[in-house]
N, C-alpha and C positions, 0 to 999 in steps of 0.2 A: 332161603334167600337172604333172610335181614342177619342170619348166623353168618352168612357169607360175606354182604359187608363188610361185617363187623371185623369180621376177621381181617379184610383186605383193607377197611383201616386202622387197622393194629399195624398190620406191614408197612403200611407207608408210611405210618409216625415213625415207625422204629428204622424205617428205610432212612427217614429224613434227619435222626439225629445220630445212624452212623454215617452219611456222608456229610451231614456238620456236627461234629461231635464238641466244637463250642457253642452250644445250642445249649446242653446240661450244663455244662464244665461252669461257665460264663455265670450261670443261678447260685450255682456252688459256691464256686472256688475264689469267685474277686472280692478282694478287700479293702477298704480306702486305704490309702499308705498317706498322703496327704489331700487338704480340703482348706477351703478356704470362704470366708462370708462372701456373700455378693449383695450389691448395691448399685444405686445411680450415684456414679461420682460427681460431686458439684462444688462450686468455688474455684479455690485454689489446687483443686485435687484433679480437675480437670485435663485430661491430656491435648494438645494443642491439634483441632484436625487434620493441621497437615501432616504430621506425625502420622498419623491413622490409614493415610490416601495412597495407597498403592506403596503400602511400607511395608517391612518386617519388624514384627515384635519380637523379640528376644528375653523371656523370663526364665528366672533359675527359683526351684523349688528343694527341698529338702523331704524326701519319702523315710518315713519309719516302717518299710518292711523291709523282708529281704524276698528275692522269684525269683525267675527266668522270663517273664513276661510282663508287661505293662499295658494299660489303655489310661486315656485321657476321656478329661471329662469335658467338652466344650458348653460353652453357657452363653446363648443370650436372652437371660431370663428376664431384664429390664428392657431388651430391645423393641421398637415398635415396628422395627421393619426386620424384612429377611437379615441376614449376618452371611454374608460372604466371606468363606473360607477358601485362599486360592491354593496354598500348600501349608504343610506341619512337617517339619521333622525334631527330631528327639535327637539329644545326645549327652553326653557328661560333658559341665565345665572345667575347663583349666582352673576356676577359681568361682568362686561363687560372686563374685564382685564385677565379673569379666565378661566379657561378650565372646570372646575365645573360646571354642571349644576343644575337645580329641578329635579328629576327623575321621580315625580307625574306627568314633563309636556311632557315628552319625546314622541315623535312620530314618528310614521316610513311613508315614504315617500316613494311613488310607481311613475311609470312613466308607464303607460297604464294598471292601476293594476298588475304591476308589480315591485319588488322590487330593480332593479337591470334595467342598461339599458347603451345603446351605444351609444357615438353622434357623425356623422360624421364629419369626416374633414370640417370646417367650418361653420360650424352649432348650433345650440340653438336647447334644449327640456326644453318644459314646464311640469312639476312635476301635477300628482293628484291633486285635494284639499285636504288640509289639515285641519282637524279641529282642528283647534287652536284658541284662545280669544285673540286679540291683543289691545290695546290702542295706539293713538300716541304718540310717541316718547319712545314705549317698543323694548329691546333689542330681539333678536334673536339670538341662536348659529346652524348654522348649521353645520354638519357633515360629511365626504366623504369620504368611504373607498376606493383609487384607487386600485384594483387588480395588477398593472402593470403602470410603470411609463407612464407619457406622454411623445410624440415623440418632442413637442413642447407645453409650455404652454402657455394659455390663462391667463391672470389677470390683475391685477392693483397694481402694485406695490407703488405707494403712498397712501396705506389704510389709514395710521394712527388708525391702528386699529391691536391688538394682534391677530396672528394667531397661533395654536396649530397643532405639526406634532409631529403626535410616530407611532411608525411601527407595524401595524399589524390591526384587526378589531375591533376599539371600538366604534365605532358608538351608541351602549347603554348603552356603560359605563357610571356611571355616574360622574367622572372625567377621566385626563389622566397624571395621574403622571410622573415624567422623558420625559416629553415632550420637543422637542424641539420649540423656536418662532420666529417669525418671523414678522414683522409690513407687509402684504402680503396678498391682496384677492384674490384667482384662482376658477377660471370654475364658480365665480359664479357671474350673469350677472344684475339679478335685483329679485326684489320678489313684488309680485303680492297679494292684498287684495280684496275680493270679498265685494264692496261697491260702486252699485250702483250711489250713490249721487256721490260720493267724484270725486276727478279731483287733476289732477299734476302737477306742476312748475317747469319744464329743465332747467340745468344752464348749457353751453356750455362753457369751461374756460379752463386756464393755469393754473400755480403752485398756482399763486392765488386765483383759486378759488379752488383748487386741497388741497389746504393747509398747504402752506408750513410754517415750525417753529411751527404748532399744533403739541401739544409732542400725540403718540398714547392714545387711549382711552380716550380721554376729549373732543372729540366733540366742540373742538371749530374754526373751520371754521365761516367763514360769512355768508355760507349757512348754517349753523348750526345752528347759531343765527339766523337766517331767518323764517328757521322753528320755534323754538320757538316762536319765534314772532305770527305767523301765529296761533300755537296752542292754545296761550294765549289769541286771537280774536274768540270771539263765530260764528264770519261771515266766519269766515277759519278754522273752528277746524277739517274739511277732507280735508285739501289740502294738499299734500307731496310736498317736495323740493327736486327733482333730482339731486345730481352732479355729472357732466360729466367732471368735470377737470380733467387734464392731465400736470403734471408738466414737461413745456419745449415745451405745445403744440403750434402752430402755427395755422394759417388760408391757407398758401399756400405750406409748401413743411413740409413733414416727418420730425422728430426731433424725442424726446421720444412719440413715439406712433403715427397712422395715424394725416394727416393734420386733420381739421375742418371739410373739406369738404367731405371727404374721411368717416368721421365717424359720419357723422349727422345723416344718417337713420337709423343706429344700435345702436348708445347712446342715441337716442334722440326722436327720430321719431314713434320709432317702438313700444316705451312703452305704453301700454293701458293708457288712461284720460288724456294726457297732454293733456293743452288748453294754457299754456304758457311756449314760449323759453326766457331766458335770454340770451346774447350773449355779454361774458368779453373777447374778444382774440384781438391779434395782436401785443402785443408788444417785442415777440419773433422774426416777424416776424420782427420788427424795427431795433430790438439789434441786431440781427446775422446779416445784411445786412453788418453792417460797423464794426462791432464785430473785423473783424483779419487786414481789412486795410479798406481803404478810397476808395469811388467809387466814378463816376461820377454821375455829374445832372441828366444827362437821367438816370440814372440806380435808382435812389430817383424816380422823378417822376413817374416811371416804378411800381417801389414797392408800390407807392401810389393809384398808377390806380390798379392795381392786387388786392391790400386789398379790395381797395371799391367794385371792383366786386364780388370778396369772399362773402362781407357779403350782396351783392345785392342778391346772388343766396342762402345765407343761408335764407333771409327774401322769396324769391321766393317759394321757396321749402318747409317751414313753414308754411306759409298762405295759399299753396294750399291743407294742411290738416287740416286748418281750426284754426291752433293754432297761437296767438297773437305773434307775435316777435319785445322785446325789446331790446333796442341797450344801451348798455352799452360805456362809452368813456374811453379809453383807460387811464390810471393814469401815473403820471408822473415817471420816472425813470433818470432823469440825473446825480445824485449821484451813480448810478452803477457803482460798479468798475469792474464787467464782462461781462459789455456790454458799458461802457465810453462811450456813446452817445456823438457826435457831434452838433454843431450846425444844421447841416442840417439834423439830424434825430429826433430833436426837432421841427423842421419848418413840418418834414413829420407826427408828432404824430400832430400836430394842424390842418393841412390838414386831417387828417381819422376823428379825431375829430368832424372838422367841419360839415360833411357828414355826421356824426351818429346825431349830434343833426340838423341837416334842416328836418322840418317838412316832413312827409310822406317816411320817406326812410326807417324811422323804425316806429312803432304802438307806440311806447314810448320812453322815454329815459331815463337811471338810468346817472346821472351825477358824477360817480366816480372821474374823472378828479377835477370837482370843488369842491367836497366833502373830498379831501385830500391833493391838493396840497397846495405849500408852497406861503400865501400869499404874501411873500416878492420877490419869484423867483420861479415862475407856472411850472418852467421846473423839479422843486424837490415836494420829496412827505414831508407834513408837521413834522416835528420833533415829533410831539405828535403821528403819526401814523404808521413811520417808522421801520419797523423792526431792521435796520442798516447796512442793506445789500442797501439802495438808492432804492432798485426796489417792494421790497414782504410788504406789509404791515406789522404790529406788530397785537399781538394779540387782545389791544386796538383797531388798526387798522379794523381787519376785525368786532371786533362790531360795531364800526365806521360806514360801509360800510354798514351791515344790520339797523341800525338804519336808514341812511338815504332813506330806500328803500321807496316809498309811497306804503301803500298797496293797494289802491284802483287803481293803477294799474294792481294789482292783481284779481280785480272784476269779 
């Protein structure tokens, strides 16, 4: 008799994943193609709630894989109330600047075969597959009619990327005229390629890698140039570049958006294929220390030992899901004029420095540090790459930084 069960549920399992046979596939086969940080947007980065109240969101994203199929990742992992979703649909932009779409590619987007759906307070749903053809480095517009404003929004406010809000449900329209924009990602967390093979490259990062001074819709971050890179190599032509930058973010205490630590599972960890984190943080955590006055020794040393532990537990927590975690070195800022670094917070960036490049603390090392700074005076970043703020690279700058990436670190 318990031989018999057993047997009879053996059949029913194997009953229930040949009539949903994206049951396996879905474990397998999805890949992040693109991802994005998430935060509570506040200040000026704030979208206006009328905007929000029985509108259409209109965002275009940039995926690095290539499928036949897609899923989205919805998020409202800051929300404190349910997130009503009343429709989605997917389709290619006429431009990645534009609210226009193709109308031949437009697709409606269910969430358990269903049109329409709720995510709780803190929580992500993953969307149907969607049959859509994608290539890497094709844009995507997706679409969100909120029935009712959010109690609190989910996004990413350094998109650098056009968003479109008009009020009411155009989701199939195939423009949206009188629209208002917004440089602004919300409720949407990352999108998913159904491709097997392929695999994905997390960049854990500040404004720097976030991308600060790329004007909207030019795609020119480092990580941007990264992935091209990648694309352009028949050895990498499925591998996507996640960015998880957060402009202003930190490794140890809240600033714009969770610490590092605080948001490694959910930016980073969580997304199907990654097999590599890149890791650019810490010099928020440098500048603010002595930012409004001067501290003591112990209080530097103190900051010094917290970082390296930070990124002790960000390579811990990496490796124990199997993915490669390289350490990026922290780039020079002494020319800051909103963070006027001291002497001594120069001595503590050579200190984390040191730690990230001694063999085995991280699986590799990107050497930003010596790939930008100023030969004549290693505390500033080189004049060829600076932006002119002393701290953010220029946009030379961040090709700079992608060119010097080895890719066979990437293997």
């Amino acid at each position: 008799m318990i031989f018999r069960r057993a047997l009879w549920t053996f059949v029913a399992a194997l009953a229930a994943l040949t009539a949903h046979p994206g049951l396996s596939r879905e474990r397998d086969g999805w890949t992040a193609a693109w991802a994005t940080a998430q935060m509570v947007p506040v200040n000026d980065q704030v979208v206006p709630t009328e905007w929000l109240d029985e509108a259409t969101v209109r965002q275009v994203v940039r995926v690095g894989l290539a499928g036949q199929e897609v899923r989205l990742r919805l998020t409202n992992a800051f929300g404190t109330h349910p997130l009503a979703i009343g429709a989605v649909t997917l389709a290619r932009p006429l431009a990645n600047s534009r609210a226009d779409i193709d109308p031949g590619s437009l697709q409606t987007v269910t969430f358990g075969g269903e049109p329409s759906a709720v995510i709780p307070a803190g929580a992500e749903l993953w969307s149907n597959p969607v049959p859509i053809p994608v290539a890497a480095g094709d844009d995507l517009a997706i679409s969100l009619y909120l029935p009712e404003p959010p109690a609190q929004v989910t996004g990413h406010p350094g998109s650098r990327a056009t968003t479109h809000f008009l009020a009411g449900d155009h989701v199939l329209r195939a423009d949206m005229p009188g629209a208002q924009t917004a440089p602004r990602w919300l409720f949407l967390g990352g999108i998913e390629v159904l491709a097997p093979e392929a695999r994905a490259i997390a960049v854990l990062g500040d404004s720097i890698t976030d991308g600060f001074g790329v004007q909207p819709d030019t795609n020119e971050r480092w990580t941007d140039h990264l992935a091209a890179r990648l694309r352009a190599d028949s050895r990498f032509a499925q591998v996507s570049v996640l960015n998880a930058g957060i402009g202003g973010n930190r490794l140890l205490n809240d600033g714009l958006g969770p610490n590092a630590l605080a948001r490694l599972d959910r930016d980073v960890l969580s997304h199907p294929g990654v097999t590599h984190l890149i890791v650019l943080e810490g010099v928020n955590d440098l500048g603010t220390l002595t930012r409004d006055a001067p501290v003591s020794a112990e209080a530097h040393a103190a900051l010094v030992s917290r970082a390296i532990g930070a990124l002790q537990q960000i390579v811990l927590r990496a490796r124990a899901r199997g993915v490669t975690v390289i350490g990026a070195t922290i780039m020079p800022f002494g020319k800051s004029g909103y963070y006027h670094p001291p002497a001594e917070t120069e001595a503590d960036r050579q200190a984390i420095n040191a730690w990230i490049r001694s063999p085995g603390n991280f699986d590799a090392v990107l050497d930003f540090d010596a790939a930008t700074r100023d030969p004549a005076d290693p505390s500033l970043l080189a004049a060829t790459v600076d932006s002119g703020d002393g701290l953010h690279p220029s946009l030379d700058g961040y090709r700079a930084m992608a060119a010097t990436v080895p890719l066979e670190l990437l293997r």
